[in-house]
N, C-alpha and C positions, 0 to 999 in steps of 0.2 A: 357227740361232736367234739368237745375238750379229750378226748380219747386218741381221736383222730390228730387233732392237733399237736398232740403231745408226741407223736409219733413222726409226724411232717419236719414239725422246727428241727430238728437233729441234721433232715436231710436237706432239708435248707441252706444251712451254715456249712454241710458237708460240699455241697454246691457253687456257694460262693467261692468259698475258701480254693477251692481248687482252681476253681476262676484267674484268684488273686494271686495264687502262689505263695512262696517264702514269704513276709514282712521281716523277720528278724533276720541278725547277724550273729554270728559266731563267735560272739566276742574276744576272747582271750587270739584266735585265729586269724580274725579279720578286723580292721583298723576301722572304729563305730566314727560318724557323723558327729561331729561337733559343732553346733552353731557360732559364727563370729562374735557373738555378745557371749558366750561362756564365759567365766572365769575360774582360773586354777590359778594355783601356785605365782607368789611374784618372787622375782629376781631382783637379788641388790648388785650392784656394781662397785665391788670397794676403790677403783681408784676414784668415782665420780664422788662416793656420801662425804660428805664433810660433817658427820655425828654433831649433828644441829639438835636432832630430838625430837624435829616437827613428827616425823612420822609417830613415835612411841606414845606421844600425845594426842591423834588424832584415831589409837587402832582401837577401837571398841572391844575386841575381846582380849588384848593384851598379848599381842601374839608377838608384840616387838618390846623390846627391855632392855631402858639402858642401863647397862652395869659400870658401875663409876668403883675406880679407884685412886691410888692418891697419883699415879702420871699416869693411868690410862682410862681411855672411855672405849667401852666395847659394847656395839650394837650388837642385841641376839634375836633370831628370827627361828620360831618355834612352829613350826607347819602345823602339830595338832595343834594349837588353838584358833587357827587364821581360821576366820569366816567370809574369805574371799573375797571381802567388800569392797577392797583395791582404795579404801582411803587413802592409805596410804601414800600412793599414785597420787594424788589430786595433790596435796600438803608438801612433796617431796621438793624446796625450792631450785635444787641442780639437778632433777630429773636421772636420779641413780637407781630410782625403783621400777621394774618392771612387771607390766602382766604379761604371763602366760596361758596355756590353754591345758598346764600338765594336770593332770586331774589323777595319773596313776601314782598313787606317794606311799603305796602299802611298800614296809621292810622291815625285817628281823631284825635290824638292830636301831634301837631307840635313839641315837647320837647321827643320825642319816637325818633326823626329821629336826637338827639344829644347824643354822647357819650364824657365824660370827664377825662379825667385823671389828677389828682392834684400830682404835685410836688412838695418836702420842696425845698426853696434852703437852702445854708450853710454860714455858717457866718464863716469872718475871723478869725482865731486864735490869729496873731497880734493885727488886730487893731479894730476889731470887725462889718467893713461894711460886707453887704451881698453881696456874689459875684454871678455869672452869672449860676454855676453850682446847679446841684442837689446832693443829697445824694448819687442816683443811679448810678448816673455820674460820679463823685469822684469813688466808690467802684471798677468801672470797667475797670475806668482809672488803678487806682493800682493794679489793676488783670493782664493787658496788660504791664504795665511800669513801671519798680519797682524805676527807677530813679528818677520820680514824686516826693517819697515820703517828701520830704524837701520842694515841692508848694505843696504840699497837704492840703487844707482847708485855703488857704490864696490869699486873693483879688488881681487883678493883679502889684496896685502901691507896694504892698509887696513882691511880686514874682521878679518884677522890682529894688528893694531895695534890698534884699537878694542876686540875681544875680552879681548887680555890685561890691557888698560887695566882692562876691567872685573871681572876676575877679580882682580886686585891690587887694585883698590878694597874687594872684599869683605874679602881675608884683612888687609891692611895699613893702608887708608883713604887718601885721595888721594896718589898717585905725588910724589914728591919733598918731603913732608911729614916733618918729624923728630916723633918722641915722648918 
């Protein structure tokens, strides 16, 4: 009887199958099914980031890096390490990162699978060091908080000097004034 059987199941499957027809595609030839929750590849938008850092702080496998130097900040996005988890999306506060659906990233050359973003920073007003922010940074801060506007472009030992200045004006009245 398992003799018999062993002989049937072949033509079974041989049966179906013809039934069903093709299930596969031709991949590299014909454009495969992708479902709407896939995730590939995201996109930055350089006029939108304002290199805040929310995202490089939020990518679990380190696939975003900011590289600081003494007046620039440059966002890097390194496709092999991304594990497509699109945090970054979630954390992005002006909404400059994008998901896509590109999932083909294979290439010959190594520097294809890096994207850069350069940012000025800004020099103090006072005293002339460069501080931590960017142009982009600044712009959006004073779009959100109009209060800023007196640290606006000034290093933090200046933001720190101006504040206590004005906290001794309340309790004392002008610094280096006798009563």
């Amino acid at each position: 009887m398992s003799f018999v059987k062993k002989i049937i199941k072949p033509v079974e499957v041989l049966v179906v199958a013809s039934k069903t027809g093709r299930v596969t595609i031709k991949y590299p030839f014909e454009e495969p099914w992708i479902s709407p929750e896939f995730r590939g590849k995201i996109e930055i938008d350089p006029t939108k980031c304002i290199g805040c850092g929310a995202c490089v702080n939020a990518c679990p496998p380190n696939a975003l890096e900011m590289i600081e130097s003494e007046d620039k900040k440059t966002l890097r996005y390194f496709v092999g390490r991304c594990i497509f988890c699109w945090r970054c999306i979630d954390v992005c506060p002006v909404g400059a990162i994008k998901g896509t659906r590109n999932f083909e990233l294979a290439t010959n050359d190594p520097l294809d699978l890096y994207d850069y973003i350069v940012h000025n920073r800004v020099k103090c007003r006072e005293c002339g060091k460069v501080t931590g922010e960017t142009t982009r940074m600044l712009k959006y801060v004073l779009e959100k908080a109009f209060v800023t506007e007196n640290y606006n472009n000034k290093c933090p030992d200046c933001r720190k000097k101006i504040f206590i200045n004005a906290i001794s004006m309340r309790r004392t009245g002008p610094v280096g004034e006798k009563t």
